[in-house]
BAFILUM-481576 format. One record per residue (C-alpha): residue number from 1; residue in three letters; x, y, z. Coordinates in nm, 3 decimals, m for minus. Example, Ala and Ser with C-alpha at 12.3 -4.5 7.8 and 13.67 -1.06 7.14 Angstrom:
<sites>
site num 1 residu ALA c1 1.230 c2 m0.450 c3 0.780 .
site num 2 residu SER c1 1.367 c2 m0.106 c3 0.714 .
</sites>
This chain:
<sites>
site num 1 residu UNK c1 1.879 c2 m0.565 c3 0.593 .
site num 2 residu UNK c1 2.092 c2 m0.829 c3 0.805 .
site num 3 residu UNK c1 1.895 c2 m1.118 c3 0.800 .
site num 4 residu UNK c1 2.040 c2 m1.402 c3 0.538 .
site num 5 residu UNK c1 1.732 c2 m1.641 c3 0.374 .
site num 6 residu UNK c1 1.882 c2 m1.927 c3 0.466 .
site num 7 residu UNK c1 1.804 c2 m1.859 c3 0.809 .
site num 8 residu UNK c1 1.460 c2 m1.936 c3 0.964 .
site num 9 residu UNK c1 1.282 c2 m1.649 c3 1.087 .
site num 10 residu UNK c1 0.911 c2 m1.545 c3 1.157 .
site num 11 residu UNK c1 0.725 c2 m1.517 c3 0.852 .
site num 12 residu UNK c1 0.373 c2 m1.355 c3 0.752 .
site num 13 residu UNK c1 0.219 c2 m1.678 c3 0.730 .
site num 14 residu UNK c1 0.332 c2 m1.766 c3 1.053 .
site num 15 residu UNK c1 0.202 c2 m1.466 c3 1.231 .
site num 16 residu UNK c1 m0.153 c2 m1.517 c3 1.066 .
site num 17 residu UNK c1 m0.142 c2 m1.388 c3 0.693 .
site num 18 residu UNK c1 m0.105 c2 m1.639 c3 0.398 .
site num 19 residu UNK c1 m0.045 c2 m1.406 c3 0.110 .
site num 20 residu UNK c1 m0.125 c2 m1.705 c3 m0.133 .
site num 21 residu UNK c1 m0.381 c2 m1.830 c3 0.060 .
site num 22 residu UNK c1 m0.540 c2 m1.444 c3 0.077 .
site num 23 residu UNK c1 m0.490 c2 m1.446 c3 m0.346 .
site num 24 residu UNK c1 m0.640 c2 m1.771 c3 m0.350 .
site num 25 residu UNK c1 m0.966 c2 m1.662 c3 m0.201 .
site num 26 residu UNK c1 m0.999 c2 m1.373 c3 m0.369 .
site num 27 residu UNK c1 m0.949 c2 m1.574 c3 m0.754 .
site num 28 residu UNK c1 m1.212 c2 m1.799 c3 m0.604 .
site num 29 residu UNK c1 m1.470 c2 m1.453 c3 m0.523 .
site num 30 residu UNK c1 m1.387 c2 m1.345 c3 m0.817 .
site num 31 residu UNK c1 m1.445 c2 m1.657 c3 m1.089 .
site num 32 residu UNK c1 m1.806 c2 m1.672 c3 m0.878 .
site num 33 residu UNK c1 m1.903 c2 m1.359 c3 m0.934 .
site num 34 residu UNK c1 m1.761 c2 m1.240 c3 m1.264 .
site num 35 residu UNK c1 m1.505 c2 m1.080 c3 m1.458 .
site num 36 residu UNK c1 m1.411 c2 m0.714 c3 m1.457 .
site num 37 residu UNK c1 m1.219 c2 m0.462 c3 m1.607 .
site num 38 residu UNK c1 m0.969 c2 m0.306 c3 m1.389 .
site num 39 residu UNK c1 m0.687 c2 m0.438 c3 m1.172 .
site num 40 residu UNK c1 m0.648 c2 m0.184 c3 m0.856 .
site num 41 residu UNK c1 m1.014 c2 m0.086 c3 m0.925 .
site num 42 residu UNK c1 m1.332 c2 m0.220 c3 m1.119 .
site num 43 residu UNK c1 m1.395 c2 0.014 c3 m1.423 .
site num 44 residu UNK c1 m1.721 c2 0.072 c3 m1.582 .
site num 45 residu UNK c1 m1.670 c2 0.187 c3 m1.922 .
site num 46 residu UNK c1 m1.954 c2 0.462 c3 m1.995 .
site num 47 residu UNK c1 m1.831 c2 0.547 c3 m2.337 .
site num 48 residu UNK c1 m1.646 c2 0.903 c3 m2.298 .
site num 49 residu UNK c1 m1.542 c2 0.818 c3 m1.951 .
site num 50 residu UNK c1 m1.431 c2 0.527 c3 m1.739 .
site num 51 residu UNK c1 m1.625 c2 0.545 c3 m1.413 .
site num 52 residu UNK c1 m1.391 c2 0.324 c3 m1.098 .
site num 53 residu UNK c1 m1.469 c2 0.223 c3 m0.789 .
site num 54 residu UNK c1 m1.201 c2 0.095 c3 m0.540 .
site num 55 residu UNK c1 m1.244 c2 m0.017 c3 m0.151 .
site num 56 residu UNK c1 m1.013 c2 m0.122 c3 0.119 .
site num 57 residu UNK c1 m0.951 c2 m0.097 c3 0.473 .
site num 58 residu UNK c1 m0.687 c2 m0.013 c3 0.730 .
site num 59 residu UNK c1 m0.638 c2 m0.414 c3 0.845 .
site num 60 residu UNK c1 m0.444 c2 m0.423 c3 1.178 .
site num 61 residu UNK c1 m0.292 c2 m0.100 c3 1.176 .
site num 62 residu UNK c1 m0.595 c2 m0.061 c3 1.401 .
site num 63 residu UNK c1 m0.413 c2 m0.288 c3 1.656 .
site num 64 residu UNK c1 m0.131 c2 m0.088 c3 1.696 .
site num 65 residu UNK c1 m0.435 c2 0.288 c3 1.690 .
site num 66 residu UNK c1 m0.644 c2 0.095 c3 1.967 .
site num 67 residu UNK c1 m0.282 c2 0.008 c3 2.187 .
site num 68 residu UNK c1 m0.178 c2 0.336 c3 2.227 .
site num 69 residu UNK c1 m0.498 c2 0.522 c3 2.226 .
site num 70 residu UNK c1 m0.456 c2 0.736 c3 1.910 .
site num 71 residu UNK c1 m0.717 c2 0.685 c3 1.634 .
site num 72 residu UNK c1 m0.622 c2 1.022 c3 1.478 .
site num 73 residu UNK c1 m0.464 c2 0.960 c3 1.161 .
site num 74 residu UNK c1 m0.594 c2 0.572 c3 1.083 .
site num 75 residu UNK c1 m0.845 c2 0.775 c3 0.873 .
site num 76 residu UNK c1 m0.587 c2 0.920 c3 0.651 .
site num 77 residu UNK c1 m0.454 c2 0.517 c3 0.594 .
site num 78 residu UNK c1 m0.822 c2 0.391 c3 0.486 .
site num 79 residu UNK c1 m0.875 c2 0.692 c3 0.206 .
site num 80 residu UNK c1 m0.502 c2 0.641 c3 0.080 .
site num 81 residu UNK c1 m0.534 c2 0.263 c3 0.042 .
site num 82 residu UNK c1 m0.818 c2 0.351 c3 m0.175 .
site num 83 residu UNK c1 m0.712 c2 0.626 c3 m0.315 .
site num 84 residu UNK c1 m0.365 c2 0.505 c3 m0.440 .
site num 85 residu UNK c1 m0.522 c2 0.219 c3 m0.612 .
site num 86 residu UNK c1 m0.668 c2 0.446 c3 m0.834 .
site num 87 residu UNK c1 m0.386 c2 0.678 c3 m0.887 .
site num 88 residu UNK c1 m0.167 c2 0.351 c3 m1.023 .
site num 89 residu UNK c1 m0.455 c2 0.292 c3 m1.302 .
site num 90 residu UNK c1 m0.436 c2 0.695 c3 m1.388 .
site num 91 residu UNK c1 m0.794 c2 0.779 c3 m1.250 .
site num 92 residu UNK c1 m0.933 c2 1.113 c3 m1.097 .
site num 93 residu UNK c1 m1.007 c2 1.008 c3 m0.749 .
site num 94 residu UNK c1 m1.300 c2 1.202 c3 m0.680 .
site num 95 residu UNK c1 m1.562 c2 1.118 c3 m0.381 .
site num 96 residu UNK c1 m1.503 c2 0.817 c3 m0.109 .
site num 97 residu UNK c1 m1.741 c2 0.672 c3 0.161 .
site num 98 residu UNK c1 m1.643 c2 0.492 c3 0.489 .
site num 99 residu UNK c1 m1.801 c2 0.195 c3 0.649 .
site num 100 residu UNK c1 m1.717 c2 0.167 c3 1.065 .
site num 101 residu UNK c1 m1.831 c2 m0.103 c3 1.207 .
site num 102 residu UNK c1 m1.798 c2 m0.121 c3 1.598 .
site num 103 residu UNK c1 m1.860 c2 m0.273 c3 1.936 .
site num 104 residu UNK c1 m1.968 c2 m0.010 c3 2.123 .
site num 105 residu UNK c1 m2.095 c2 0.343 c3 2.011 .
site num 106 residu UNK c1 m1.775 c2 0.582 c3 2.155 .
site num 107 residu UNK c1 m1.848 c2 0.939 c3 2.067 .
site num 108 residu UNK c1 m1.457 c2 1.059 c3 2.161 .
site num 109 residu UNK c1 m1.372 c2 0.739 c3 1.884 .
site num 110 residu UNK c1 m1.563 c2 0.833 c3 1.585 .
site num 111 residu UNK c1 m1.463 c2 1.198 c3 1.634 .
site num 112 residu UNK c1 m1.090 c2 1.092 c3 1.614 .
site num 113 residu UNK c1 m1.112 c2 0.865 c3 1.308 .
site num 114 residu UNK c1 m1.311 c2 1.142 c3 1.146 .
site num 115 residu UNK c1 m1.005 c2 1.408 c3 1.176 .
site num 116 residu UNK c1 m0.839 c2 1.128 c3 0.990 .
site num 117 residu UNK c1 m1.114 c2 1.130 c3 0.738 .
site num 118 residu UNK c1 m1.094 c2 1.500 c3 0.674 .
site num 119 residu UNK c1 m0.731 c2 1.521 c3 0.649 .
site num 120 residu UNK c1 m0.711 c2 1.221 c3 0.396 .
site num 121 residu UNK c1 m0.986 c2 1.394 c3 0.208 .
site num 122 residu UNK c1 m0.792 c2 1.691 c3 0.175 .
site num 123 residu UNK c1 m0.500 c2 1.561 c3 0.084 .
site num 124 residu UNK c1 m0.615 c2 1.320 c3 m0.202 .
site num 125 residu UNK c1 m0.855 c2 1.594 c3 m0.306 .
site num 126 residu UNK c1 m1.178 c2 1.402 c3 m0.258 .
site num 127 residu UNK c1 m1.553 c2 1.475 c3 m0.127 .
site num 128 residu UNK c1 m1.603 c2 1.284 c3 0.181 .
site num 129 residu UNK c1 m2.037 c2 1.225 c3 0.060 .
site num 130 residu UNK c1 m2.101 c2 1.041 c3 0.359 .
site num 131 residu UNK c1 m2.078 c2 0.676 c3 0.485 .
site num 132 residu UNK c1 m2.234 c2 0.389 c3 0.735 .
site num 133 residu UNK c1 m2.202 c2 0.337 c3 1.124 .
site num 134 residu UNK c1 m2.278 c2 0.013 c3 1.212 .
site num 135 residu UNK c1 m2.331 c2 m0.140 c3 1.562 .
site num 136 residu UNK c1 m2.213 c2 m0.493 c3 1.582 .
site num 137 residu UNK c1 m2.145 c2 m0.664 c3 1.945 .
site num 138 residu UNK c1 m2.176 c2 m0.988 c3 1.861 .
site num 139 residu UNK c1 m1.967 c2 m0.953 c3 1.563 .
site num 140 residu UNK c1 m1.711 c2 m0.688 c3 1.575 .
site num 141 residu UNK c1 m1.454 c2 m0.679 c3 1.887 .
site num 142 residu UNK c1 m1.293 c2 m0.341 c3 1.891 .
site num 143 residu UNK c1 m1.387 c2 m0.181 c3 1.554 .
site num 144 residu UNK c1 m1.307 c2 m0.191 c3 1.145 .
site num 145 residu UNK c1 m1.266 c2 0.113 c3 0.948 .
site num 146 residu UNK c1 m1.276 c2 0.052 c3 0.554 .
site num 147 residu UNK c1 m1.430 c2 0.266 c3 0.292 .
site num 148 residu UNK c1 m1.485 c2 0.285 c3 m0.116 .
site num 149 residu UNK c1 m1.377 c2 0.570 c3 m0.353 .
site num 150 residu UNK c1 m1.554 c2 0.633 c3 m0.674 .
site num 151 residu UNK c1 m1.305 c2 0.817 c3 m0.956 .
site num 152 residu UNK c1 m1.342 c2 0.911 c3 m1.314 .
site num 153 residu UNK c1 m1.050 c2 0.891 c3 m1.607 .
site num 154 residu UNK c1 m1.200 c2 1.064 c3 m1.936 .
site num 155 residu UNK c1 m1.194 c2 0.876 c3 m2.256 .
site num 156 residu UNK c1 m0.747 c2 0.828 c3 m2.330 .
site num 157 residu UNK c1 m0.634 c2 0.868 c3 m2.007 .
site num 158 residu UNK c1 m0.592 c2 0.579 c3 m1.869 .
site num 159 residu UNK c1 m0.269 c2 0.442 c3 m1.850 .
site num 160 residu UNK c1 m0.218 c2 0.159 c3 m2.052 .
site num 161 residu UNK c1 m0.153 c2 m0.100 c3 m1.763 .
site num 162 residu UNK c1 0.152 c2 m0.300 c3 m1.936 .
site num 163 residu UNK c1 0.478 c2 m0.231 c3 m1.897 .
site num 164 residu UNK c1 0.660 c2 m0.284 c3 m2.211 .
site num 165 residu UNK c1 1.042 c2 m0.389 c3 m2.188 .
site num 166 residu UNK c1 1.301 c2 m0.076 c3 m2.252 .
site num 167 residu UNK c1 1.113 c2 0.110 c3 m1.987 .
site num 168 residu UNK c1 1.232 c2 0.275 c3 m1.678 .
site num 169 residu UNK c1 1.117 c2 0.187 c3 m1.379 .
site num 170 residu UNK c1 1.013 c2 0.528 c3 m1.173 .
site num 171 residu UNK c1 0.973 c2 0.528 c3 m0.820 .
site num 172 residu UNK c1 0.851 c2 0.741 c3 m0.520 .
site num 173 residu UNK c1 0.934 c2 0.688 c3 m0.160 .
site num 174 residu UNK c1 0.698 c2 0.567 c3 0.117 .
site num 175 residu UNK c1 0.634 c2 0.756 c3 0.432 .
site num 176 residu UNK c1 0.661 c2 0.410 c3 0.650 .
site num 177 residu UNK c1 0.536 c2 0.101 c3 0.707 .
site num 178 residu UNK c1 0.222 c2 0.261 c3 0.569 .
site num 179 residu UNK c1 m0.099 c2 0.015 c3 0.617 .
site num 180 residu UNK c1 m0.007 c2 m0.331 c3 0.496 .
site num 181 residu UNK c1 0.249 c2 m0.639 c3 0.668 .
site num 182 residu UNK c1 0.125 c2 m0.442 c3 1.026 .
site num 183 residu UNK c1 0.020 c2 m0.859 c3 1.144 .
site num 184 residu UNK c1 0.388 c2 m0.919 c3 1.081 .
site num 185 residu UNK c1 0.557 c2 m0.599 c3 1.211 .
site num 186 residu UNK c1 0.318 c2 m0.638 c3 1.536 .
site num 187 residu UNK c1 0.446 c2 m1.004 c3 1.581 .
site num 188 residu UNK c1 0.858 c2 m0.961 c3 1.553 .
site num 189 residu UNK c1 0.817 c2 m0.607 c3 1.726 .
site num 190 residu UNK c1 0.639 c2 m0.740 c3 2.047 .
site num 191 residu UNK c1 0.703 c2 m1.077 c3 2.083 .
site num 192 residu UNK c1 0.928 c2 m1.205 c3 2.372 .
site num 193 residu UNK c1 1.230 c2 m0.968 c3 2.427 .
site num 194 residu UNK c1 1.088 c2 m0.753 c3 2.185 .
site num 195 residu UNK c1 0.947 c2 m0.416 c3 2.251 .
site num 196 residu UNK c1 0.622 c2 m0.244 c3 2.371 .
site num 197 residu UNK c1 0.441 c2 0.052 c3 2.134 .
site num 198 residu UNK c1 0.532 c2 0.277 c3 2.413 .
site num 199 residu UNK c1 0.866 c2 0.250 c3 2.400 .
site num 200 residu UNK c1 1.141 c2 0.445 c3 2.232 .
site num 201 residu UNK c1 1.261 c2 0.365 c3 1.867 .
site num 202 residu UNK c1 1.618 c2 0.265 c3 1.875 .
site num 203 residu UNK c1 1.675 c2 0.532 c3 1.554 .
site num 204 residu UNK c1 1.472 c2 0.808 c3 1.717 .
site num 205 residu UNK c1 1.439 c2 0.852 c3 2.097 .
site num 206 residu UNK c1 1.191 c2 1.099 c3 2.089 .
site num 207 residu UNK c1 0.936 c2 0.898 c3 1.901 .
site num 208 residu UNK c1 0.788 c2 0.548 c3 2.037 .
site num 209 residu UNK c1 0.769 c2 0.206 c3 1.830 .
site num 210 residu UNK c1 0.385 c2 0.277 c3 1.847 .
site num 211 residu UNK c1 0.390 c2 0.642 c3 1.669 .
site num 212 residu UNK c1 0.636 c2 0.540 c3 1.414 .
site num 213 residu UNK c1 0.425 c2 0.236 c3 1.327 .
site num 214 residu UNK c1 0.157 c2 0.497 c3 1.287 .
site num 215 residu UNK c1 0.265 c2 0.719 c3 1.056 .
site num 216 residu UNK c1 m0.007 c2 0.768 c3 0.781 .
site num 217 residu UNK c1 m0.028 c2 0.597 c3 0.430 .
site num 218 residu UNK c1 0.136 c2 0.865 c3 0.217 .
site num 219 residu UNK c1 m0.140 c2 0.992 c3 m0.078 .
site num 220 residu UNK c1 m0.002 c2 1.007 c3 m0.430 .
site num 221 residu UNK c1 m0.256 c2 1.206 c3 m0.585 .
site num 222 residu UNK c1 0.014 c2 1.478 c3 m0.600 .
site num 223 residu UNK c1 0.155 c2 1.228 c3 m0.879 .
site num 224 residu UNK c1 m0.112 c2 1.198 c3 m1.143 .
site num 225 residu UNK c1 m0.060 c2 1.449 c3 m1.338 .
site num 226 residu UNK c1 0.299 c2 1.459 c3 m1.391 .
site num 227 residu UNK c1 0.258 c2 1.051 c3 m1.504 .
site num 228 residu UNK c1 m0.033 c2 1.157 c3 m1.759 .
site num 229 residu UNK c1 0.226 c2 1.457 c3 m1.879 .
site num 230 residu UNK c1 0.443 c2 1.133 c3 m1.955 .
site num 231 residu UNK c1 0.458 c2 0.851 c3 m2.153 .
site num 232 residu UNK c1 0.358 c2 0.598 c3 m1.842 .
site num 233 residu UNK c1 0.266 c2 0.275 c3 m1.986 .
site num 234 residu UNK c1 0.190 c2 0.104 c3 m1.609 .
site num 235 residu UNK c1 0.221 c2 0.204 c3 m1.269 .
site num 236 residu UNK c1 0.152 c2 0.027 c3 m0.938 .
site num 237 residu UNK c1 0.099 c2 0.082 c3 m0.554 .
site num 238 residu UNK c1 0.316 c2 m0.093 c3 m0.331 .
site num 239 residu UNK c1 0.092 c2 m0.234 c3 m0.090 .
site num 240 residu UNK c1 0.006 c2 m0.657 c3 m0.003 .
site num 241 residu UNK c1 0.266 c2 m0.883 c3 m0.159 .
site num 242 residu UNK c1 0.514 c2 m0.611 c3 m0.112 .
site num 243 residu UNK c1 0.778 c2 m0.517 c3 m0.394 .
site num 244 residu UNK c1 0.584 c2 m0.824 c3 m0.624 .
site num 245 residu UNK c1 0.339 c2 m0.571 c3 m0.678 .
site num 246 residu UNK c1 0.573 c2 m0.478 c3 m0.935 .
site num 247 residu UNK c1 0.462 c2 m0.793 c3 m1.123 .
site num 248 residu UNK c1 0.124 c2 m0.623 c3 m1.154 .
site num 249 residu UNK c1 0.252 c2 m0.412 c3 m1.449 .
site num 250 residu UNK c1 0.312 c2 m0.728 c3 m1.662 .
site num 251 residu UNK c1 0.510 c2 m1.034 c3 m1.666 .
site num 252 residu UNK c1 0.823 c2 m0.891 c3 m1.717 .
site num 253 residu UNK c1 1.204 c2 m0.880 c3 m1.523 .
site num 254 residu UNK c1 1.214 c2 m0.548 c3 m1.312 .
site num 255 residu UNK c1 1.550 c2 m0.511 c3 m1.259 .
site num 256 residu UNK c1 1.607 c2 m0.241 c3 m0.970 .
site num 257 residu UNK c1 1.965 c2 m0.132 c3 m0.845 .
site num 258 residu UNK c1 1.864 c2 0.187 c3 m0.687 .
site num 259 residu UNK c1 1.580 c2 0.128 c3 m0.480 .
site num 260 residu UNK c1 1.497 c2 0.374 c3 m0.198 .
site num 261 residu UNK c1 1.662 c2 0.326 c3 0.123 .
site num 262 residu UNK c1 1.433 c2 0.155 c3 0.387 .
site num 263 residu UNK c1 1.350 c2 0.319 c3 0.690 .
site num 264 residu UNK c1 1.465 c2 0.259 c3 1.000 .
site num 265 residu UNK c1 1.199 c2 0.092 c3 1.115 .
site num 266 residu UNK c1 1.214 c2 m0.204 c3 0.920 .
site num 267 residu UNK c1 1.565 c2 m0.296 c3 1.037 .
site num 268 residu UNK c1 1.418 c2 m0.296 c3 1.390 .
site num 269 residu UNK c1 1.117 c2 m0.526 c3 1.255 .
site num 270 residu UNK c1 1.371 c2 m0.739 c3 1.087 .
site num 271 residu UNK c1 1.615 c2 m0.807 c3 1.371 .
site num 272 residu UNK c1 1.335 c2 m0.825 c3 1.642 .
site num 273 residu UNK c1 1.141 c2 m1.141 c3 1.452 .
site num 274 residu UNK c1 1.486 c2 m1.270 c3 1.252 .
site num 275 residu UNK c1 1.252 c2 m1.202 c3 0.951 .
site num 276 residu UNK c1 1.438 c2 m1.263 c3 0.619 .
site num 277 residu UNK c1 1.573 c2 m1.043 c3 0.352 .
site num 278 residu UNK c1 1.296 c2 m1.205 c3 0.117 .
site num 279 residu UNK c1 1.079 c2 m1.181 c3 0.335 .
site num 280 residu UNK c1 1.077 c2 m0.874 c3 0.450 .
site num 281 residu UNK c1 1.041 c2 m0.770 c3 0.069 .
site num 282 residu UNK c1 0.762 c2 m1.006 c3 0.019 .
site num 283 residu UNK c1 0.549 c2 m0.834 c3 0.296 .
site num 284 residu UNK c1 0.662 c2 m0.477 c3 0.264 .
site num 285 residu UNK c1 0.735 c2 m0.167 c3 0.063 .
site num 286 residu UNK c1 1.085 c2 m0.125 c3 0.207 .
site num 287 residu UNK c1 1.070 c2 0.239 c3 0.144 .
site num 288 residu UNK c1 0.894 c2 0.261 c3 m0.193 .
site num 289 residu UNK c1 0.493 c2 0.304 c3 m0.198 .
site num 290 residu UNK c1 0.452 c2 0.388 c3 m0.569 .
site num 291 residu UNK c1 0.626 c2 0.278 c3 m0.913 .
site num 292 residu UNK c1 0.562 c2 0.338 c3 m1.264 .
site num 293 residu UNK c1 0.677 c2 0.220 c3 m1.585 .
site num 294 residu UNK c1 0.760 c2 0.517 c3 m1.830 .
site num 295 residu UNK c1 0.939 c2 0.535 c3 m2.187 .
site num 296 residu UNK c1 1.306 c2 0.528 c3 m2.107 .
site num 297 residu UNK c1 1.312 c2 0.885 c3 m2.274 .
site num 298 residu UNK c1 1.103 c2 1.081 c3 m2.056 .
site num 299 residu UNK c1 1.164 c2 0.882 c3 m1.708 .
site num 300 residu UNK c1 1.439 c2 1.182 c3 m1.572 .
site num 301 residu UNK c1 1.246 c2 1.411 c3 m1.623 .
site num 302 residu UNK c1 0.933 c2 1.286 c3 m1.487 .
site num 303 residu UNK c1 1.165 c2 1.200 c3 m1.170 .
site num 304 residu UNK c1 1.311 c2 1.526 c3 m1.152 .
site num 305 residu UNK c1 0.994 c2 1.690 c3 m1.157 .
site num 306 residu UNK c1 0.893 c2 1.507 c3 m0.871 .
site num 307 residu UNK c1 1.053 c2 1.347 c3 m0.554 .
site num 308 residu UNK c1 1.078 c2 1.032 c3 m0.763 .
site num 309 residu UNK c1 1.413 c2 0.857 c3 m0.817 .
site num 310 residu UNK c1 1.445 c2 0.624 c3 m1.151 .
site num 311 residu UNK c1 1.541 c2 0.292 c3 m0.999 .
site num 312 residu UNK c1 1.543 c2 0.030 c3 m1.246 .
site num 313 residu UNK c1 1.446 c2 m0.095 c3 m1.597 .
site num 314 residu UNK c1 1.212 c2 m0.346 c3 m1.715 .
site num 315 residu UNK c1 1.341 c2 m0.662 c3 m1.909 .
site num 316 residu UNK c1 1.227 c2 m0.906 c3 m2.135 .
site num 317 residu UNK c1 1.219 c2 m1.269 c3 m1.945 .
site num 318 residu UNK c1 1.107 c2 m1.452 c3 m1.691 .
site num 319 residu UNK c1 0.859 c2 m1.268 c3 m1.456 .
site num 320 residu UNK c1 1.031 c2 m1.144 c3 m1.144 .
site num 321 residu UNK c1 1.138 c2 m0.839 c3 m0.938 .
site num 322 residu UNK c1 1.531 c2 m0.825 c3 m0.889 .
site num 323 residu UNK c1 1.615 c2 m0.622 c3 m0.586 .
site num 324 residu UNK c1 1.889 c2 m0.592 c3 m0.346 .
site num 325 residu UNK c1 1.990 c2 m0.949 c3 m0.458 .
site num 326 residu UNK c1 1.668 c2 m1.110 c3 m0.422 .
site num 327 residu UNK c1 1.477 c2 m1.247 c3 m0.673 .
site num 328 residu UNK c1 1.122 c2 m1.206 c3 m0.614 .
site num 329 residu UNK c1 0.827 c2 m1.389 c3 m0.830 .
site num 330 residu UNK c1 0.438 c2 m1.492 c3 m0.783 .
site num 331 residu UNK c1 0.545 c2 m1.887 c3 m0.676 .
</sites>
């Protein structure tokens, strides 16, 4: 990253996303309408079983789909956002339904985002049972793609959700910018002297700003049994918030020195909007979509049966990620 904090640069409240305004609201939805077990996903405890129920969208990914004409693979983003939450609590994903809501009925559209459907589906090894098509002129401009995945954990296999201090922090790379900060990435990339989706990325010539932007969430469902064959205490998805998600495992110092190298993209976002080293890390994954916290003893080996990479340790102390010389909290 090149871009020193001191500096002012663009920020994600500045090109329409208040992170703590966004956490606000949703503490106030939630005090009004009750607590619940779960942090990635509401659990219902049914005795031998924890039943889970997650939903998300794709947010303005679908900016960047509707610019360039490709809806293909948004379908694949809206089942991983879903499905990942899950993964990080240690739950069976097992069936999801989508909600589209859009302007116009487009035949050659909703054929397109379905592909993406499928594909997701397969990958994260869920039952597509479904969903709702809504019409909506006077509300919708365009269209919104979300969805909800049901999973089941049986009785002991959920992972405990705390990190406990001693453990290693495991990590496995992104595939992009996946489907979060896109309101940011959209603003530095194409605002004046910046670029247009159509146009070559500076790293790779024969891909386009647009296309890279587009690469699909990646689905860790791949991941969950490996992390249940270990002792994995906490785990998280890297999404909103960026590498703070971290801070979701407990209110502990995660101390990373060999996080995953970001992609080329992100230097390109960075220089185009002058958008600082912090925050860059507050919006994004920088090359990491999934962590865990696992006993220090069996951490390897869970990496080296996987394409995960041991990157840090957690600490007893004040609650904050420490990466590439940032220090990262919840203020």
């Amino acid at each position: 990253m090149t871009t020193e904090d001191t500096e002012e640069g663009l920020t994600y409240s500045e090109a329409g996303v208040d992170i703590a305004d966004s956490e606000a609201a949703t503490a106030a939805l939630v005090a009004a309408t009750g607590d619940f077990e779960g942090d990635f996903a509401g659990l219902i405890d049914l005795g031998d079983r924890h039943l889970a129920l997650a939903t998300d969208g794709v947010g303005t990914k679908l900016l960047v789909a509707a610019a360039v004409d490709d809806h293909s693979t948004i379908g694949i983003d809206c089942i991983a956002m879903n499905v990942n939450d899950l993964l990080a609590q240690g739950i069976d994903p097992v069936a999801f339904v989508d909600y589209l809501a859009l302007e116009d009925p487009d035949d050659a559209l909703t054929a397109e985002i379905g592909q993406g459907l499928q594909t997701g589906a397969e990958q994260a090894g869920v039952a597509l049972v479904g969903g709702e098509t809504a019409v909506l002129p006077e509300v919708i401009r365009g269209y919104d793609l979300a969805g909800a995945c049901v999973g089941l954990a049986p009785e002991g296999t959920l992972f405990p959700g705390a990190a406990e201090p001693g453990d290693r922090i495991v990590a496995w790379p992104s595939s992009g910018v996946h489907s979060n900060g896109l309101t940011l990435a959209r603003e530095a990339l194409t605002g004046p002297g910046g670029y247009a989706y159509d146009d070559p990325a500076p790293f790779d010539p024969d891909r386009t700003i647009g296309e890279v932007l587009l690469e699909p969430t990646r689905i860790y469902a791949d991941l969950l049994v490996p992390l249940r064959g270990a002792e994995t205490h906490a785990a998280a998805h890297v999404t909103g918030g960026g590498w703070r998600n971290l801070l979701r495992m407990g209110d502990h110092r995660y101390e990373v020195d060999d996080p995953f190298e970001a992609q080329p993209i992100y230097e390109v976002i960075q220089d185009a909007g002058s958008v600082s080293d912090a925050e860059m890390h507050r919006t994004f994954n920088m090359g990491t979509g999934f962590v865990a916290a696992v006993a220090p003893d069996e951490a390897d080996g869970l990496a080296a049966d996987t394409d995960g990479r041991v990157i840090g340790t957690v600490e007893a102390g004040e609650p904050a990620v420490e990466v590439r010389g940032l220090e990262l909290t919840d203020a």
